[in-house]
C-alpha positions as CSV (number, residue, x, y, z in Angstrom):
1,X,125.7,-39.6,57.8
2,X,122.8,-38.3,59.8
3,X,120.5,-35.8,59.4
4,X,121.7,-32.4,60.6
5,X,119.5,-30.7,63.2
6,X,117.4,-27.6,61.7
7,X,119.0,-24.5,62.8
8,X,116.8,-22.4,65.3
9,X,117.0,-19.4,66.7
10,X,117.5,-18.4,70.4
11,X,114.2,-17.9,72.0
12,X,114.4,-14.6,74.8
13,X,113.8,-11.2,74.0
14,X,115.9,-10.3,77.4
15,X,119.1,-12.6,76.2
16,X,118.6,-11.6,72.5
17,X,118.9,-7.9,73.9
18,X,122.5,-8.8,76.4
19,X,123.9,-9.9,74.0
20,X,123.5,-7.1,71.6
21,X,124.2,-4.5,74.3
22,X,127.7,-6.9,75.3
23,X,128.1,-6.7,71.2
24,X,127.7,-3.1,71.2
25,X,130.1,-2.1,74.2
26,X,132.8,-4.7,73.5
27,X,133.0,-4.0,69.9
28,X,131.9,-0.5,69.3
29,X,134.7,1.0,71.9
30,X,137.4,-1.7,70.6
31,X,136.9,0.6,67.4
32,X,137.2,3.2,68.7
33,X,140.1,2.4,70.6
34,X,141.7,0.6,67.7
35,X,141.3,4.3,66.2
36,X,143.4,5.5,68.4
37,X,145.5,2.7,68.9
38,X,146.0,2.9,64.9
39,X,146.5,6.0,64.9
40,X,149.7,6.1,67.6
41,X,151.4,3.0,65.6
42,X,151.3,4.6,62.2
43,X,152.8,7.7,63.5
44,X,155.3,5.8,64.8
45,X,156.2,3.1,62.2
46,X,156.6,6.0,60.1
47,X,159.3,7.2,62.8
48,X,161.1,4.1,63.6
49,X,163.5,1.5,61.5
50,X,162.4,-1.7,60.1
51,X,165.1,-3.1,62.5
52,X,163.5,-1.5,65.7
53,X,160.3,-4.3,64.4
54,X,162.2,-7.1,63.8
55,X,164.3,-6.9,67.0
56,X,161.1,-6.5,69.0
57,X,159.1,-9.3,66.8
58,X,162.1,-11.5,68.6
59,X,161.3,-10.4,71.7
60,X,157.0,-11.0,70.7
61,X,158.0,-14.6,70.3
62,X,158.9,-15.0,73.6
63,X,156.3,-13.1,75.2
64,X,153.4,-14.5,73.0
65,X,154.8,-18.3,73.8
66,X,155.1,-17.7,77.7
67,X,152.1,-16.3,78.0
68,X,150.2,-18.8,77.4
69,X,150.7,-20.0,80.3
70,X,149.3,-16.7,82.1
71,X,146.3,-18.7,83.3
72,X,143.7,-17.7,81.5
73,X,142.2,-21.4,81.0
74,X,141.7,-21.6,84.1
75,X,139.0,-18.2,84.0
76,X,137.5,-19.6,81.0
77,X,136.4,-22.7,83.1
78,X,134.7,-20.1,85.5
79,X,132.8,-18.4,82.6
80,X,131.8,-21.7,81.0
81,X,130.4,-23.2,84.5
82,X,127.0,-22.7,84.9
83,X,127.6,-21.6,88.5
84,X,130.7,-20.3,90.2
85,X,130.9,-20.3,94.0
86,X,132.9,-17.8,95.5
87,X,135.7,-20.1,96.8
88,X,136.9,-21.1,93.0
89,X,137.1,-17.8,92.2
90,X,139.6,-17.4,95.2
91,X,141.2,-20.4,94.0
92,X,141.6,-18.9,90.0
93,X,143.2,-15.8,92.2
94,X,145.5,-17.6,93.5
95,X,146.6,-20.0,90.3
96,X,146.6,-17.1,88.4
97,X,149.1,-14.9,90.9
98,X,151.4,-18.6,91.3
99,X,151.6,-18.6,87.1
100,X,152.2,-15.5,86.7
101,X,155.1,-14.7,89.1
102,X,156.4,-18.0,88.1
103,X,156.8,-16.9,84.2
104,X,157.9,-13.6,85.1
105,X,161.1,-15.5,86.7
106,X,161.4,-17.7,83.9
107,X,161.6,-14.7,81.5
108,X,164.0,-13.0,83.8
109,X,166.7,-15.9,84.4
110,X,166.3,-18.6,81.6
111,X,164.4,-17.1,78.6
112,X,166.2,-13.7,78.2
113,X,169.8,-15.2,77.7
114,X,168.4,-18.0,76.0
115,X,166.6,-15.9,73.1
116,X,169.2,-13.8,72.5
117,X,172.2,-16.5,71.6
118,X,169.5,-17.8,69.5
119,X,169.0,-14.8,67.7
120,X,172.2,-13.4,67.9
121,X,170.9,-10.3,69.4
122,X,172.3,-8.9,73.3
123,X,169.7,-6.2,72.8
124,X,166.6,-9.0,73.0
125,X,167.7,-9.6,76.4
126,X,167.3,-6.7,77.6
127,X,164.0,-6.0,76.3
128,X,162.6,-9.3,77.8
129,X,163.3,-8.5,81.1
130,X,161.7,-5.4,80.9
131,X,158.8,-7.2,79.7
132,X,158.4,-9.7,82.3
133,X,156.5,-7.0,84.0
134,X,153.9,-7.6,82.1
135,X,152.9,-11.1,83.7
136,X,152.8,-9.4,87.5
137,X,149.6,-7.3,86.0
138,X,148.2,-10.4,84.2
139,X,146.5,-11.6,87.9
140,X,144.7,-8.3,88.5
141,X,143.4,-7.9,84.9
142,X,141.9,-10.8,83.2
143,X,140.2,-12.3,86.7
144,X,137.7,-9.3,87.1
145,X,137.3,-8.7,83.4
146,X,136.3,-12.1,83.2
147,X,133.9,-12.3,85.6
148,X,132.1,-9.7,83.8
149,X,132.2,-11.6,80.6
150,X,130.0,-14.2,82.5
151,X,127.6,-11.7,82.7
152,X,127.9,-10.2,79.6
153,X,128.6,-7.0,81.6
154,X,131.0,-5.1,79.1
155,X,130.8,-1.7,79.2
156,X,132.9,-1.2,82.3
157,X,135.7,-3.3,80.6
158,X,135.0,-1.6,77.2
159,X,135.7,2.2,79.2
160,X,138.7,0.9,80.6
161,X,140.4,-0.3,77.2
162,X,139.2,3.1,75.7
163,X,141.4,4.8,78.3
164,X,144.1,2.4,78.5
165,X,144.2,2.4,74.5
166,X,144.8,6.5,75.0
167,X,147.5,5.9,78.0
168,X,149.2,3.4,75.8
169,X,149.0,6.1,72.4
170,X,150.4,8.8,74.5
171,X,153.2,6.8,75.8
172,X,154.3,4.9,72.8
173,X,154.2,8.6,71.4
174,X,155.9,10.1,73.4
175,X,158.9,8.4,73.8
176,X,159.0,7.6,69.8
177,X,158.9,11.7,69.4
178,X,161.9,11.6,72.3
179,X,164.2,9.4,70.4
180,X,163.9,6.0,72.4
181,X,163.9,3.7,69.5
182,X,163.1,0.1,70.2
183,X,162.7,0.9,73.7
184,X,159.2,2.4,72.1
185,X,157.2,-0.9,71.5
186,X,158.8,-2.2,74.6
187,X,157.2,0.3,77.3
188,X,153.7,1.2,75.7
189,X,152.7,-2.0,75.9
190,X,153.3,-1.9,80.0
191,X,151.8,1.0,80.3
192,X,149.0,-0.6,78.6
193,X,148.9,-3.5,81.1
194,X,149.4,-2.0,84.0
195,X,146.8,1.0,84.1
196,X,144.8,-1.5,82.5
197,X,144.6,-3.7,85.4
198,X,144.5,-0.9,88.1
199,X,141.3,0.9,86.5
200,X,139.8,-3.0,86.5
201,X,140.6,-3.4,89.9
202,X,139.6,-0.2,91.4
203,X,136.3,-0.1,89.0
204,X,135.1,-3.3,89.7
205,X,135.7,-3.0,92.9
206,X,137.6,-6.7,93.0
207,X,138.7,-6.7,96.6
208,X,139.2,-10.7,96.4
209,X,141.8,-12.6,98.5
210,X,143.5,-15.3,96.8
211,X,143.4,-19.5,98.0
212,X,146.1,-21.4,97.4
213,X,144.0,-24.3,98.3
214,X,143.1,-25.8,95.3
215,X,140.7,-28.4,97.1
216,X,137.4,-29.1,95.3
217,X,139.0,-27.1,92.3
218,X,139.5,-30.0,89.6
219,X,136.9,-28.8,87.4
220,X,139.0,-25.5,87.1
221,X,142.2,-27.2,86.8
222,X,140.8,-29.7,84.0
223,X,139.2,-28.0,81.9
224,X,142.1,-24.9,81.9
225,X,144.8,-27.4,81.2
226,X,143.3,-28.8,78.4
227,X,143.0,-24.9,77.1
228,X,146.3,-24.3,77.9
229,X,147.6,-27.5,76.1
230,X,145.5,-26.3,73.5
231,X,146.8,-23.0,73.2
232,X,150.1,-24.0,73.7
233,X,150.5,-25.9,70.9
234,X,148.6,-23.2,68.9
235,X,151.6,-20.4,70.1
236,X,153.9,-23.1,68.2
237,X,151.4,-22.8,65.0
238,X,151.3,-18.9,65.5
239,X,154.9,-17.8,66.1
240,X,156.8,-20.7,64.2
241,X,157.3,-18.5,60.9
242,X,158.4,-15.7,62.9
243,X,160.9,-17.8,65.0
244,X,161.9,-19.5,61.9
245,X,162.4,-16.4,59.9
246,X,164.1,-14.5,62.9
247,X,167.1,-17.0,62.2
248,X,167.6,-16.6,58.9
249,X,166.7,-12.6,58.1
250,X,168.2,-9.8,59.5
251,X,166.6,-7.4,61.5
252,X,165.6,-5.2,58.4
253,X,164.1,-7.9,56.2
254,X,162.1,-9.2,59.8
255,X,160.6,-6.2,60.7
256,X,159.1,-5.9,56.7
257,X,157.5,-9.1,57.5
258,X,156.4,-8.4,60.8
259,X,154.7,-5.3,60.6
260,X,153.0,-6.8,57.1
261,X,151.8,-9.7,59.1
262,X,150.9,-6.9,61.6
263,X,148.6,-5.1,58.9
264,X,146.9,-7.8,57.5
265,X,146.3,-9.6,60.6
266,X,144.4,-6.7,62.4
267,X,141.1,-7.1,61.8
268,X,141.1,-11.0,62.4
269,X,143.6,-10.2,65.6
270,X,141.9,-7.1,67.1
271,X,138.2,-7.4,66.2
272,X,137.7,-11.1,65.9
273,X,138.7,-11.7,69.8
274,X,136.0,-8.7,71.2
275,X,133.8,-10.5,69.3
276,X,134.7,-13.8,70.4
277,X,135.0,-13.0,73.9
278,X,131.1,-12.4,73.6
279,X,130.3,-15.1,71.7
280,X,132.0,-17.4,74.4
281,X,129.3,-16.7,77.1
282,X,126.4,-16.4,74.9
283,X,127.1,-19.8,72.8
284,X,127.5,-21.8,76.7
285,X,124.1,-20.2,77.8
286,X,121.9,-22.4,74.9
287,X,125.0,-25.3,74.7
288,X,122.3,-27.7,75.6
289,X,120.5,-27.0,72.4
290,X,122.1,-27.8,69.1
291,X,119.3,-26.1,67.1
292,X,120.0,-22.7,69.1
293,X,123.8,-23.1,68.8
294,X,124.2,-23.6,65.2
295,X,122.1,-21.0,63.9
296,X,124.0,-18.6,66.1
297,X,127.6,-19.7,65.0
298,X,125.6,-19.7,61.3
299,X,124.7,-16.5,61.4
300,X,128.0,-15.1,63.8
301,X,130.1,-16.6,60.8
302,X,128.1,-15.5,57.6
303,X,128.1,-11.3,59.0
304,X,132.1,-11.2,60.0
305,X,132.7,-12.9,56.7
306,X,130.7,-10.5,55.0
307,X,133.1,-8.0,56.1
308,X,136.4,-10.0,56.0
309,X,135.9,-11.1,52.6
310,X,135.9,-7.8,50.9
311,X,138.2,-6.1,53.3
312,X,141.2,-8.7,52.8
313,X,140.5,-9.2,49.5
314,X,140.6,-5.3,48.7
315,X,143.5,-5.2,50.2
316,X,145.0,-7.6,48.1
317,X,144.3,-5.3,45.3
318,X,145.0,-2.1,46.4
319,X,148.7,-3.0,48.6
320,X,150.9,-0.7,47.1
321,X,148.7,2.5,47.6
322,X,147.7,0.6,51.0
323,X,151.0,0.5,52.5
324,X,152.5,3.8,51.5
325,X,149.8,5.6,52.4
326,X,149.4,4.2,56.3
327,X,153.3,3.1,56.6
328,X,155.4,5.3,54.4
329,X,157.9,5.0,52.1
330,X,160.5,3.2,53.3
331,X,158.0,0.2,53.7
332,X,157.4,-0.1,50.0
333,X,159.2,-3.2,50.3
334,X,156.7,-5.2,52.0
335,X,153.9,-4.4,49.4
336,X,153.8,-7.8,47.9
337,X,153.8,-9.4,51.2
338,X,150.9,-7.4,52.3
339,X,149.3,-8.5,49.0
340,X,149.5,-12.4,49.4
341,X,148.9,-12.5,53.2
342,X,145.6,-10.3,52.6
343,X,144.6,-13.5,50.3
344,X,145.5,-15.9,52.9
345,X,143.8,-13.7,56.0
346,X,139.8,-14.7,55.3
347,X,140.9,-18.1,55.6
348,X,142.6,-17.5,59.0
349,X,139.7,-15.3,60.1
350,X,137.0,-18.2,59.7
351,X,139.4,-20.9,61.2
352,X,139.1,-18.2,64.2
353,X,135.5,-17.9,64.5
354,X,135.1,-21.6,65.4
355,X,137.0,-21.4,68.6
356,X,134.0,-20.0,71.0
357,X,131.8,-22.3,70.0
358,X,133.7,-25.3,70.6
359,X,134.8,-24.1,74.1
360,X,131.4,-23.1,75.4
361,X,130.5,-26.8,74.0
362,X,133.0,-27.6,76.9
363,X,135.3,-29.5,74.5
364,X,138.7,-28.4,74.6
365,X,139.9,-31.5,73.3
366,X,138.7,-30.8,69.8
367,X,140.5,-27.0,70.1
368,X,143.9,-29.2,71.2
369,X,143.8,-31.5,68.7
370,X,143.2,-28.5,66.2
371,X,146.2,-27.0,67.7
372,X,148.5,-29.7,67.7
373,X,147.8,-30.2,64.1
374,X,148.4,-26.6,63.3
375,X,151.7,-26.9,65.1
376,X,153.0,-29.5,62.7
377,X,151.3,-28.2,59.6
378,X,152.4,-24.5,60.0
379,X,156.9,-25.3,60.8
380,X,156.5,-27.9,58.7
381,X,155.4,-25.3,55.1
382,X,157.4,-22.4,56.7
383,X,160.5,-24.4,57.0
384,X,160.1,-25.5,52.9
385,X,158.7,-21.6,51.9
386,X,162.1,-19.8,54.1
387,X,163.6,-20.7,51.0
388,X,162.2,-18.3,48.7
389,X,162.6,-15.1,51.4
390,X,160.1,-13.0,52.5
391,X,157.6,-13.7,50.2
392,X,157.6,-17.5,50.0
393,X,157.3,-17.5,54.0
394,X,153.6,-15.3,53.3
395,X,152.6,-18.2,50.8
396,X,153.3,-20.3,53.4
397,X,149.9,-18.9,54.6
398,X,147.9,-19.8,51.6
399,X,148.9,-22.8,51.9
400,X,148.7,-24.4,55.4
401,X,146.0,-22.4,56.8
402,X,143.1,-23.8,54.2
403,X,144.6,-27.6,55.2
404,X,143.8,-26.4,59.1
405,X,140.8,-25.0,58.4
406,X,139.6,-28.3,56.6
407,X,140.8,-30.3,59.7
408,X,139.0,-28.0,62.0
409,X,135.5,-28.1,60.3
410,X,135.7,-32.2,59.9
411,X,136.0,-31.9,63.9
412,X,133.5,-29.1,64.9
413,X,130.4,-29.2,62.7
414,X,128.7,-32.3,64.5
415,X,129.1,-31.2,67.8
416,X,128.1,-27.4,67.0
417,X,125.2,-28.9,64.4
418,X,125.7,-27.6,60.8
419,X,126.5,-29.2,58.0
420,X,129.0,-28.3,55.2
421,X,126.1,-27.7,52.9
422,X,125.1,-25.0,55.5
423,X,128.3,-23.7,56.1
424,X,128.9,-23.5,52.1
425,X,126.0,-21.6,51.9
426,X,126.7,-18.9,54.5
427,X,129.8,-17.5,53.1
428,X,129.3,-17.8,49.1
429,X,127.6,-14.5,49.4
430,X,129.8,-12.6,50.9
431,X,132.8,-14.4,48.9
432,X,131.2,-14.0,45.3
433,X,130.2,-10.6,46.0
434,X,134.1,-9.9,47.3
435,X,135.9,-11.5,45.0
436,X,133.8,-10.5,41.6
437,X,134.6,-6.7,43.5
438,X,138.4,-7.0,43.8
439,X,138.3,-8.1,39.8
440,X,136.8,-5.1,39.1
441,X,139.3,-2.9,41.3
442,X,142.0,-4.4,40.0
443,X,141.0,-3.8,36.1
444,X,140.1,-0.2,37.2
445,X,143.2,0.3,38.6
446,X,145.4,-1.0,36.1
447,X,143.5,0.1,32.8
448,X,142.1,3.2,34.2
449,X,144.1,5.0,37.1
450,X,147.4,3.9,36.7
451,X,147.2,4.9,32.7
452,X,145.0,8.4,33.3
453,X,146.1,9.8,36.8
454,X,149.8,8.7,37.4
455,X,150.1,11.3,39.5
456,X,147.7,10.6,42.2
457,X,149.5,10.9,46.1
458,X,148.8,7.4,47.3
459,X,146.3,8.2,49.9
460,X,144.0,9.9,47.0
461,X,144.8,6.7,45.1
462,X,144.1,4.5,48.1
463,X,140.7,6.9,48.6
464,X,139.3,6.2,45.2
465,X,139.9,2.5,45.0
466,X,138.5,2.0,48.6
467,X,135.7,3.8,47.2
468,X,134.9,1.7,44.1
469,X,135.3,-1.1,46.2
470,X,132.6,0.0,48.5
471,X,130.0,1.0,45.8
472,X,130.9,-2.1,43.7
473,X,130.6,-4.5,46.9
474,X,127.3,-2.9,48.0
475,X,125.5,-3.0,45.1
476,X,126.5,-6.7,44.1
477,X,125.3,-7.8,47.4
478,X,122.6,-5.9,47.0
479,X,121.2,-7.3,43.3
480,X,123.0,-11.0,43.9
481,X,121.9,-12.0,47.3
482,X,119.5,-9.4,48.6
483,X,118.4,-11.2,52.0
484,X,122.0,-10.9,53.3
485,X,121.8,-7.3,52.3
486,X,118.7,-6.7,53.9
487,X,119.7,-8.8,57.3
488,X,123.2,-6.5,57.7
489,X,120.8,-3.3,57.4
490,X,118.8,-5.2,59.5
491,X,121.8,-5.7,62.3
492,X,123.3,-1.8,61.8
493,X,119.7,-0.1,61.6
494,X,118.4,-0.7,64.9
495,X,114.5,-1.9,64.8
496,X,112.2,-1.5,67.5
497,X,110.1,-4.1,68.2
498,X,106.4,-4.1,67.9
499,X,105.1,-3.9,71.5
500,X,103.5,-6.9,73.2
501,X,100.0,-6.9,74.1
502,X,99.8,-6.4,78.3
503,X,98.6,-9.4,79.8
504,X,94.7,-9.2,81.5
């Protein structure tokens, strides 16, 4: 084996400071939007059916596996170059608008009728072909956003998914409050989509005409089909349990699984991607120097864990309280599958975390090969763990995501630069500290709460166990490893720095 480069950090007080300000926007409005956003679904799982869920997690499968193809490779090859000339952005335009019309036929005519004799469903067809409206916005929203992220311009972007999370609250709503069922999750999320992709437009002012030339464009067209390859094979690894279980659960038992998949997957799903999509720019700007790189993904990796770690695993812990408190009661069912997918959901989050930095790297190879061997690993356990229900298919995640992750780190670390000695020692902290916490949540919940206050409402039992959690995590991170303490004050306690000397 040779010797693994020392880590460095990336000189540049000016790029330092973009990308905390891109950090900042993308990130601090995607909570607060996610705030709202959270807020408008738990109102309204608490007023729709399970069955409304699982009908529409049939319909998700489609959507999620079609729109893969929406192009978006093809952007990510403009944001990786190190100069774009106006003509290729023209030509994206114009691959993007051919894609996207050409799925939203697909969905109308072939994958509609198609998804509902598989499920057994009529009702799925008629929800997809509303939703194939959803591709003719896809053009006019991620082209313009994109360019931005080359620039690490986000605060426009981050404004307009601020609003759009409000538009898509009010709608979703709205018509829950009206009595539209199903029809519910179907429209928000066009509404979502569409004013999305208007405010981009208009604000960015992205008057671009679209070439359907593709001359001179091969760059664009290699390095985005080897992303959508890539990602194509990683829709099989993502939506294989829910198209497996969508054929042998009803409706009722679906939706509990969904919307506890939904839960548990939404910090890794709705903060890991903001987060990403910074990353992704700022890791292709010092590619050319491994040193740079790895101490960034180093230190990117051990702060998100530091998080993920005790928020999944508290979660774990505390899932009965945790669910009926933000879902109600009629979701007490999917309390233990909450429980074991919060286990599996650090894993998953890493495995995440890698993906940036192996695309800015200008490999999309290694992210396809990672993604073909997620799509045999992930049908392959769900199709054994179907067996036991519900619950089996959620230690289907415990199990198959730890093999990916493994494959995934053999492929990355000596083109990123760290070793597994390194990477070991960036997440113990965070994982002792966690895990050592949930212990002691657990054994004060079982022995103390449950036996003295019974008769705690579950959002003042969820309260106080979130709060021990918090105390009991901060202070053994604080006495066990008290430089990662001090470098997450550090990151949230903003510093200025000492000024420089003016130059004679």
């Amino acid at each position: 084996m040779g010797e693994q480069p020392a880590a460095t950090p990336p000189e540049g007080a000016d790029f330092g400071n973009r990308v905390k300000r891109a950090v900042f926007w993308r990130s601090g409005t995607q909570i607060l939007s996610q705030m709202v956003s959270w807020a408008a679904t738990l109102a309204v799982i608490r007023i729709l059916d399970p069955s409304d869920y699982g009908l529409f997690a049939m319909t998700s499968v489609v959507l999620v596996f079609l729109n893969f193809l929406n192009g978006y490779g093809f952007v990510s090859a403009l944001i990786q170059s190190e100069s774009v000339e106006p003509i290729r952005i023209r030509q994206a335009f114009g691959m993007l608008i051919l894609l996207n019309v050409g799925l939203a036929l697909i969905q109308l005519f072939v994958a509609a009728p198609l998804a509902a004799a598989y499920y057994r469903e009529p009702m799925v067809a008629e929800m997809l072909r509303w939703q194939s409206l959803i591709y003719l916005a896809t053009p006019f929203l991620i082209l313009p956003e994109a360019m931005m992220t080359r620039e690490l311009e986000f605060r426009k972007p981050a404004i307009i998914n601020l609003v759009t999370s409000l538009v898509g609250a009010a709608v979703s709503l709205g018509m829950a409050l009206w009595g539209a069922g199903v029809w519910t999750l179907v429209f928000a999320p066009i509404s979502i989509f569409w004013s999305r992709a208007i405010m981009l437009m208009v604000t960015t002012r992205f008057w671009v005409m679209p070439s359907f030339n593709f001359r001179g464009a091969g760059h664009i067209f290699t390095f985005g089909t080897a992303l959508l390859v890539g990602h194509g094979f990683f829709i099989i690894q993502s939506q294989s349990d829910i198209f497996i279980a969508g054929r042998h659960f009803d409706t009722h038992d679906l939706g509990l699984y969904a919307e506890a998949l939904f839960l548990t997957q939404l910090f890794a799903t709705k903060f890991i991607p903001p987060l990403n999509e910074v990353a992704f720019p700022a890791y292709a700007r010092i590619q050319h120097d491994k040193g740079k790189l790895a101490y960034s993904f180093l230190k990117a990796v051990r702060l998100i864990m530091l998080v993920a770690f005790p928020l999944y695993l508290g979660m774990a812990v505390t899932a009965a309280p945790f669910v009926a408190t933000l879902m109600g009661d009629k979701w007490l069912e999917a309390t233990p599958i909450v429980a074991i997918l919060a286990l599996a959901m650090p894993v998953a989050t890493l495995q995440f975390l890698f993906q940036p930095a192996i695309n800015a790297l200008g490999l999309p190879g290694i992210t396809m090969r990672n993604s073909i061997a997620g799509a045999i690993i992930m049908p392959l356990v769900y199709l054994v763990a179907i067996r036991f229900g519900a619950t089996g298919l959620a230690w289907g995640w415990l199990v198959s995501f730890p093999l990916l992750l493994a494959f995934t780190i053999y492929q990355a670390k000596p083109h990123i630069g760290f070793g597994i000695g390194q990477l070991f020692s960036t997440i113990v902290p965070g994982f002792g500290a966690a895990l050592a916490m949930a212990a002691m949540v657990w054994l004060f919940d079982r022995y103390l709460v449950e036996v003295v206050m019974p008769w705690l409402p579950p959002v003042a039992h969820l309260l106080l166990l979130a709060a021990t959690g918090v105390a009991a995590y901060g202070a053994l991170l604080w006495f066990g490893s008290r430089a990662t303490a001090r470098e997450v004050i550090d990151l949230v306690v903003r510093r200025k720095p000492p000024a420089e000397p003016q130059a004679s």
